[in-house]
C-alpha positions as CSV (number, residue, x, y, z in Angstrom):
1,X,116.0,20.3,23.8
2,X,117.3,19.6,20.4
3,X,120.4,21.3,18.7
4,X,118.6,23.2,16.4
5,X,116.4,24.6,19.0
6,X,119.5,25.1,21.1
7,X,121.3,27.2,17.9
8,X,118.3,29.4,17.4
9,X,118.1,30.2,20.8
10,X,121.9,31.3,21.1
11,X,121.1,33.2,18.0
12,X,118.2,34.9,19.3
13,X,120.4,35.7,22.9
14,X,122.3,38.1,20.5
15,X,119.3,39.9,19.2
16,X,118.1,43.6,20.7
17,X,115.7,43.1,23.4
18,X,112.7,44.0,21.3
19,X,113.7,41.2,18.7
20,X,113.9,38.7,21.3
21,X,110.5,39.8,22.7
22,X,109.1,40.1,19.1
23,X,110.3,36.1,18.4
24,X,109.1,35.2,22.0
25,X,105.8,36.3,21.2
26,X,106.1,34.6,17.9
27,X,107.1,31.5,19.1
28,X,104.2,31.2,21.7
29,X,101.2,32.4,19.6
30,X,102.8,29.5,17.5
31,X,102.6,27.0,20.1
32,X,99.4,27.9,21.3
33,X,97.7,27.3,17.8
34,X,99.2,24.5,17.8
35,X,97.8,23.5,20.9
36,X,94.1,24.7,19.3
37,X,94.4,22.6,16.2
38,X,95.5,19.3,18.1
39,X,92.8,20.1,20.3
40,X,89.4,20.7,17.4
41,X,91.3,17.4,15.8
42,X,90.6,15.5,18.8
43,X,87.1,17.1,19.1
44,X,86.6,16.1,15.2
45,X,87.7,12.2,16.1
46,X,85.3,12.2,18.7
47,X,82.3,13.8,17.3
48,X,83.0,11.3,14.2
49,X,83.5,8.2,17.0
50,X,80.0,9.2,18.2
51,X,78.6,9.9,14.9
52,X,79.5,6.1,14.0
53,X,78.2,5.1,17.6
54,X,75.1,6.4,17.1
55,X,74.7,4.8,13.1
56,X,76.0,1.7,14.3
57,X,73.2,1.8,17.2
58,X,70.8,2.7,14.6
59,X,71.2,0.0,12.1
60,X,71.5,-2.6,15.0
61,X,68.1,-1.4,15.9
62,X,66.6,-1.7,12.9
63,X,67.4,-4.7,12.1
C-alpha cells in the first residue's frame, strides 16, 4: 500500500461513520469502473485484432 493511500486512510479513520461509509462507497464504484473500462478496452483491442484477422484473410484470398 503506498503512503499516500496509507495517509488518506488514517484521515478517513477520523471521519464520522457515515463519511467513512460515504468515501467507501466512493472509492469502490471508482474501482469498479475502472475495472469496466479496462475491461471494453480489452474487448475494443480484440474486436480490432479480429477485424485485421479477418482483412488480412481477405486480401490473402484475393490475391
Amino acid at each position: 500500500m503506498t503512503k499516500l493511500l496509507l495517509e488518506a486512510i488514517a484521515k478517513a479513520k477520523r471521519l464520522p461513520q457515515w463519511e467513512q461509509d460515504a468515501l467507501a462507497a466512493m472509492i469502490l464504484e471508482e474501482i469498479a469502473d475502472n475495472h469496466r473500462c479496462l475491461a471494453t478496452e480489452v474487448k475494443n483491442q480484440n474486436a480490432d485484432y479480429l477485424v485485421n484477422l479477418v482483412e488480412s484473410s481477405l486480401v490473402l484470398s484475393v490475391n
